[in-house]
N, C-alpha and C positions, 0 to 999 in steps of 0.2 A: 908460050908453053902453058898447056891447061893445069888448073889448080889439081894437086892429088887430091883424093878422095879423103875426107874424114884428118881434114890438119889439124886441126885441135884436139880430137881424140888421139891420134898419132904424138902429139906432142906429150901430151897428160901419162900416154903409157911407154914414154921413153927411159925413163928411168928405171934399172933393174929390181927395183921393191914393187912393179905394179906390174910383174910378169904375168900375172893371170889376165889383168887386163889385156896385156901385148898380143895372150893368144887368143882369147874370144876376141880380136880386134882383128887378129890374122883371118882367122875363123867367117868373123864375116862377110872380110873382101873376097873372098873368093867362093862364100854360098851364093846358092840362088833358090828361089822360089820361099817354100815353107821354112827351109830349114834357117834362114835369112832371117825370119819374122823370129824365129824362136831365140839365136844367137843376140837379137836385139831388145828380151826380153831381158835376157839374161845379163846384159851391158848395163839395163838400164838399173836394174838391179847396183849394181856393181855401184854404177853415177852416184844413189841415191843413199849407200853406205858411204860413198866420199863426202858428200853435202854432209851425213852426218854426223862424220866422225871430223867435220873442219877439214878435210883437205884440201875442199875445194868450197867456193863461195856458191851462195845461192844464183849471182848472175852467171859465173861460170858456168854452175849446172844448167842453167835454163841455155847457154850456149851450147853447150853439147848435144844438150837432148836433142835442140834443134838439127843441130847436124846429123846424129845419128837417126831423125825423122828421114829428113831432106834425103839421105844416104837410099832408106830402105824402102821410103814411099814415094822418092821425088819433091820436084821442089815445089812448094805451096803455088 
């Protein structure tokens, strides 16, 4: 069974307090092209207010972001 797309970000915005996350998260699986690059500006954003408000650790972040790379530009 192939891995879903984006488990870690899935995980992070399962909880009903990171509903905004849950929907730019919606938002992105199913954009394509430009509007993909923009929804993942807008995530990354989001990532970089958790790092700073402690919700998330600095290696969590750097795990995310990477997935949310890997997600929109493919894997390294």
């Amino acid at each position: 069974m192939p891995t879903p797309p984006l488990p870690l970000l899935k995980a992070l915005a399962a909880t009903p307090e990171r509903y905004i996350l849950a929907m730019f998260l919606k938002d992105l699986i199913s954009a394509t092209g430009e509007a993909r690059h923009d929804i993942k500006q807008r995530l990354g954003g989001i990532l970089c207010a958790y790092l700073e408000l402690d919700v998330i650790t600095a290696d969590q972040y750097n795990a995310l972001a990477a997935e949310l790379h890997a997600f929109v530009w493919g894997q390294a």
